[in-house]
C-alpha positions as CSV (number, residue, x, y, z in Angstrom):
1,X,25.6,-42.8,-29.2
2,X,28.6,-44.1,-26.8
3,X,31.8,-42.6,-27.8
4,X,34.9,-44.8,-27.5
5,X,37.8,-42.7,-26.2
6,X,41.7,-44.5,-26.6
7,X,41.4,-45.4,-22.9
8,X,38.6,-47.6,-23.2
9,X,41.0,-49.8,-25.4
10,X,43.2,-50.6,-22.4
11,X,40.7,-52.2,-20.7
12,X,39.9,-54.8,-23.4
13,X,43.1,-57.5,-22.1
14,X,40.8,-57.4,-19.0
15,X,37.7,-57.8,-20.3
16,X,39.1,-60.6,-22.8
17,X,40.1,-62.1,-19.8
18,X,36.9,-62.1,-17.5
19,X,35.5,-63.2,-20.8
20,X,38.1,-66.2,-20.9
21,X,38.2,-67.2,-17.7
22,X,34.7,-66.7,-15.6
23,X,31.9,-65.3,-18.2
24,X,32.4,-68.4,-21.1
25,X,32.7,-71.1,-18.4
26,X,29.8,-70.3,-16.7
27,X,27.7,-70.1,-19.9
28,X,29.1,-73.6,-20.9
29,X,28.6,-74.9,-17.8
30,X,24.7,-73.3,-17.8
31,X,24.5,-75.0,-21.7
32,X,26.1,-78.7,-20.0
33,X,23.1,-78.3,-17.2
34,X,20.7,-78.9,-19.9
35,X,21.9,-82.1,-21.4
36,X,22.6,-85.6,-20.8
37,X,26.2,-85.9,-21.2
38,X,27.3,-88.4,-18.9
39,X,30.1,-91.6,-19.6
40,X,27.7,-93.7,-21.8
41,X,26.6,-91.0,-23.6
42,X,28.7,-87.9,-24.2
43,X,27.7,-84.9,-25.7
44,X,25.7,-82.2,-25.6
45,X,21.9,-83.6,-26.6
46,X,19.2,-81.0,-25.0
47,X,16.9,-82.2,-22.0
48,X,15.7,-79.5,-21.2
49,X,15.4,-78.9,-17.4
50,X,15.6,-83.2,-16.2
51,X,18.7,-82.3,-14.7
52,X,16.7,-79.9,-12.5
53,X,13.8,-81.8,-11.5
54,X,16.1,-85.0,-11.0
55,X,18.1,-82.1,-8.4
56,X,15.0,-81.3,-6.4
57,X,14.1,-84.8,-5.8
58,X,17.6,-85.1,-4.8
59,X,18.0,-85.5,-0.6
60,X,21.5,-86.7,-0.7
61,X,22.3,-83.2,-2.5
62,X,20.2,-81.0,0.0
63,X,21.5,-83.2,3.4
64,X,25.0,-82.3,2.1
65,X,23.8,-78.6,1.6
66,X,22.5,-78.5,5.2
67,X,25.9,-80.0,6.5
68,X,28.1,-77.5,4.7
69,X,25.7,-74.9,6.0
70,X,26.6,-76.4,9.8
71,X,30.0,-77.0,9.1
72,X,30.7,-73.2,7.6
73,X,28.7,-71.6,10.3
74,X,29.9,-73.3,13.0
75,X,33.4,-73.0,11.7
76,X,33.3,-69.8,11.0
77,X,32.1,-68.7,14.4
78,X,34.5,-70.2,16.2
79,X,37.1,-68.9,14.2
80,X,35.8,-65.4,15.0
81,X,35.5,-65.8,18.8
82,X,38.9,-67.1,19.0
83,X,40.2,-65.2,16.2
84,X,39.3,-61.9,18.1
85,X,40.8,-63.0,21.7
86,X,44.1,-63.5,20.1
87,X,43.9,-60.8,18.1
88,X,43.3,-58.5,21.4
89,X,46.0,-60.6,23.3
90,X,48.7,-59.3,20.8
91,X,47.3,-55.6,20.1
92,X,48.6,-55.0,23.5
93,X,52.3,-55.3,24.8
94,X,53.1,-58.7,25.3
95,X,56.7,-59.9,25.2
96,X,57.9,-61.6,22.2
97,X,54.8,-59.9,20.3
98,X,56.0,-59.8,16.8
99,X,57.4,-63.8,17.8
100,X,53.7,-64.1,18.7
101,X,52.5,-62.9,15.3
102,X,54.2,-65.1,13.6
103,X,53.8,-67.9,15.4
104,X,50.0,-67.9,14.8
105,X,50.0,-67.1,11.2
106,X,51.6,-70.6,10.9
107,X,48.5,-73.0,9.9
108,X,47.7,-70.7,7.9
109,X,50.5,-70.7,5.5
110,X,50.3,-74.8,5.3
111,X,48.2,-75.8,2.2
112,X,44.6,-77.4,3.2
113,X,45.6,-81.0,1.9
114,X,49.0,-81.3,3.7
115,X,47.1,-79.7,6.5
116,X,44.4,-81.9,6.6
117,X,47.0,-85.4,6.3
118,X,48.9,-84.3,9.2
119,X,45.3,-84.0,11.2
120,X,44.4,-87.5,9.8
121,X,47.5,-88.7,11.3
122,X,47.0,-87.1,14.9
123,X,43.4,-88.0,15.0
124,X,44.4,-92.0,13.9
125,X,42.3,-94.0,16.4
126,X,45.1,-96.7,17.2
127,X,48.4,-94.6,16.3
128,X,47.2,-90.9,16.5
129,X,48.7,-88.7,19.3
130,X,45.4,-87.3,19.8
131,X,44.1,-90.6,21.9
132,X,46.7,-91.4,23.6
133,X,46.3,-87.8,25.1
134,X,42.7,-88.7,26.2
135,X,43.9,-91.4,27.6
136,X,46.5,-89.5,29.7
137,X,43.5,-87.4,30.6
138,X,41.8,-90.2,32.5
139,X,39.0,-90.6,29.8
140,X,38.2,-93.6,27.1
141,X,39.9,-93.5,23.0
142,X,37.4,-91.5,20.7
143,X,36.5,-92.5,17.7
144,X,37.7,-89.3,15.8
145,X,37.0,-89.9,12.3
146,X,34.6,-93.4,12.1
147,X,31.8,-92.4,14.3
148,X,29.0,-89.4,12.3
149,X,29.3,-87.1,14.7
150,X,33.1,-87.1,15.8
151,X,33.8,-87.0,12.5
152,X,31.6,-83.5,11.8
153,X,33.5,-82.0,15.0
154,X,36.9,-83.2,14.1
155,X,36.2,-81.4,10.4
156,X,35.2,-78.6,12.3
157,X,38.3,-78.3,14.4
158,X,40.9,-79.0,11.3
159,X,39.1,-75.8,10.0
160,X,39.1,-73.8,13.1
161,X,43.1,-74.7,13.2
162,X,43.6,-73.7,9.7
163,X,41.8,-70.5,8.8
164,X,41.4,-68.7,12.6
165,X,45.1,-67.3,12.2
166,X,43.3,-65.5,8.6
167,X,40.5,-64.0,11.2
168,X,43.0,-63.1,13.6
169,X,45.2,-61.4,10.9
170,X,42.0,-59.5,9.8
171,X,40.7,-58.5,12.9
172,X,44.5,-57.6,14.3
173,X,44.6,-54.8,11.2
174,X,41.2,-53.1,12.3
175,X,42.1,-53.4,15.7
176,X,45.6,-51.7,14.9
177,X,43.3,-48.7,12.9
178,X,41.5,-48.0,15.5
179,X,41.6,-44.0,16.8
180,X,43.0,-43.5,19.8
181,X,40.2,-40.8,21.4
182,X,37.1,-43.0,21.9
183,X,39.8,-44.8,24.6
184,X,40.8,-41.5,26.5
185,X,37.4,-40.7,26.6
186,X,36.5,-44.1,28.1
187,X,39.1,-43.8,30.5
188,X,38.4,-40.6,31.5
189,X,34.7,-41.9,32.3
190,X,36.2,-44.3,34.8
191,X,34.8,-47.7,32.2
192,X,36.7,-51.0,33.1
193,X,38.4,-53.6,30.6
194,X,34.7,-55.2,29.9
195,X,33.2,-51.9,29.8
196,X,35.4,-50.4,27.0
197,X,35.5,-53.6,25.3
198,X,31.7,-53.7,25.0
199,X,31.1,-49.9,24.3
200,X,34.1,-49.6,22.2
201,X,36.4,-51.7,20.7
202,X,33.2,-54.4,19.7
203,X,31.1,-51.4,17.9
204,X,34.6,-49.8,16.2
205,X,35.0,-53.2,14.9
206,X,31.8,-53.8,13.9
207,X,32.3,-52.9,10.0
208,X,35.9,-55.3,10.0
209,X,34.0,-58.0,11.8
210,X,31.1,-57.8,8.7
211,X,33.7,-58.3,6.1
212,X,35.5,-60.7,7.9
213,X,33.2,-63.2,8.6
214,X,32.0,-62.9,5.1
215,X,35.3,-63.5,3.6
216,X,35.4,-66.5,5.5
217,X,31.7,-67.7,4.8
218,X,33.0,-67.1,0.9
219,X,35.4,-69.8,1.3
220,X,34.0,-72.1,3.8
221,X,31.2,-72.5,1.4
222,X,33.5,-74.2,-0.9
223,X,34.9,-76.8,1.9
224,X,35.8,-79.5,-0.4
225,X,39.8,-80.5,0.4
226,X,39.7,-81.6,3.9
227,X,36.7,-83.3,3.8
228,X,38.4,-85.0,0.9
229,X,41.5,-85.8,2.7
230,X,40.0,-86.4,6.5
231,X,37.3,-88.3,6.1
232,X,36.4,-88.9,2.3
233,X,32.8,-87.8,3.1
234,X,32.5,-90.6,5.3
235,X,31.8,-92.7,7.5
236,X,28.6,-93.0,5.5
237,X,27.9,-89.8,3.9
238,X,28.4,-88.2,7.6
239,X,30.9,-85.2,6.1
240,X,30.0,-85.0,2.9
241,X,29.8,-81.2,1.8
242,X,27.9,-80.1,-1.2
243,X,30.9,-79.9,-3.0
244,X,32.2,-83.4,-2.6
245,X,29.4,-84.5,-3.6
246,X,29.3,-82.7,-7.0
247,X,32.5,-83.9,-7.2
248,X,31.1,-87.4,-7.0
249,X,28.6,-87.3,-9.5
250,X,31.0,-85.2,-11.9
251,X,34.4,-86.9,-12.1
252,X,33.8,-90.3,-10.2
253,X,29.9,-91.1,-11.7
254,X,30.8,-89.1,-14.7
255,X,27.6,-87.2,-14.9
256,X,28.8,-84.5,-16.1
257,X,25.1,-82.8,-16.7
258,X,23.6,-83.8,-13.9
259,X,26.9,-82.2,-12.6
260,X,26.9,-79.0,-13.8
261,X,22.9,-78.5,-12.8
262,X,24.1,-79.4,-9.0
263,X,26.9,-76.8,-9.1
264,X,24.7,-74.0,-10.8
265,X,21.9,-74.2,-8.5
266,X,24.7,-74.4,-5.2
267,X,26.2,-71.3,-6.9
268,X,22.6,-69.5,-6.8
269,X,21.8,-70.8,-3.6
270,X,25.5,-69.2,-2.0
271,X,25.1,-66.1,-3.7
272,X,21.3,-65.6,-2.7
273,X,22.3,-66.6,1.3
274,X,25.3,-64.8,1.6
275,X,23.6,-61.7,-0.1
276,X,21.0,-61.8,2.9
277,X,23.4,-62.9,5.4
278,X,25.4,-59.6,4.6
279,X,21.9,-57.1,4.1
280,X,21.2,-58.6,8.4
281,X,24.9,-58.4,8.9
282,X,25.3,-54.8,7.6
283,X,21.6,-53.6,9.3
284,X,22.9,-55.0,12.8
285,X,26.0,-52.8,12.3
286,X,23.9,-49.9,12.0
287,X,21.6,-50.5,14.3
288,X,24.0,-50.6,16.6
């Protein structure tokens, strides 16, 4: 039999509030998948699994999964290449450095939706700054945010400008940890700039690097506010993420079953990718 000691008490305010604010939800949300409640008929009346079979035959749902999945990875990767070059531009003396530091870490601290109206404004076709630097440039207007693919790109690049300063905060603090005597030893070996880069600094940072781009998969998997902002999932439904679209059917369609199916089976679907994405992530890393 488990015996309670006094300190188990102190945890109960936490428990009551993982209860509260994650464990209750997601069982409502699980009972709300499995009815009909919608705006002519609210309520929770049991279906059964509709909701589900009515998802799978669903393409607009997974076209919108496949474009997160671009948008994320792509992203992501771009925010981890360019991430790491500033990162290693500042580990080393550079004048101004902690001007530098700073300086970068400034999208970052701008909220997504002001963030994403100020992009909306450079990348205006006919007033945006954007094109009438192209046009400096010798080369025709682009159609940032009314032609499919621009649009993906321009997405893409709002995201890269917000969240790479977060990578290159990350990746700065490993790079910062790292010991000292793998770099005399290198040196002593006679290995170049590339040389120590590649047999050092990349496979020291190797564990950082895991857990960075996973933080940042974590939250690019939820891209909902810019999209919202930018391009309103458009033109067509050229942007739109799985979560704008749950979004749609939610709180503009009001189907809030059909709703709550979409966003438990996205939830499963996340959780089950980025668990393998970490298990290859984590067996590169030792491999290596």
């Amino acid at each position: 039999m488990l015996k309670l000691n006094h300190k188990h008490f102190f945890l109960l305010p936490g428990l009551i509030v993982l209860v509260a604010i994650i464990i209750f939800p997601l069982l409502f949300t699980l009972r709300v998948s499995f009815s009909s409640w919608d705006v002519v008929k609210p309520g929770l009346d049991w279906i059964g699994g509709k909701n589900y079979v009515r998802l799978f035959e669903d393409m607009r749902f997974w076209e919108a999964l496949s474009r997160l999945s671009l948008m994320a990875v792509g992203s992501v990767l771009i925010q981890y290449i360019i991430g790491f070059g500033l990162a290693l531009l500042v580990w080393r003396d550079i004048i101004l450095k902690r001007f530098v530091r700073v300086l970068f870490l400034v999208p970052m601290m701008t909220t997504p939706v002001i963030m994403s109206v100020i992009w909306r404004t450079i990348l205006h076709e006919s007033l945006g700054p954007a094109n009438d630097i192209v046009q400096v440039l010798g080369f025709e207007p682009l159609n940032w945010l009314s032609t499919g693919g621009m649009a993906v790109l321009s997405v893409i690049l709002v995201e890269v400008w917000q969240w790479t300063p977060f990578m290159f905060l990350l990746l700065l603090a490993g790079l910062l940890s790292l010991p000292d005597e793998p770099y005399m030893a290198a040196a002593i070996d006679g290995a170049g700039a590339f040389r120590t880069f590649f047999s050092v600094t990349f496979p020291l940072m190797a564990p950082i690097s895991v857990g960075a781009l996973l933080i940042r998969l974590i939250e690019a998997s939820k891209l909902m506010e810019t999209v919202y902002v930018l391009t309103s999932g458009g033109p067509g439904t050229a942007t739109e993420t799985s979560s704008y679209y749950i979004y749609i059917r939610g709180l503009r369609d009001y189907q809030i079953g059909y709703a709550a199916s979409l966003s438990l089976t996205y939830l499963v679907i996340m959780i089950i990718s980025l668990t393998i994405i970490a298990k290859v992530l984590t067996y590169k890393m030792a491999r290596d």
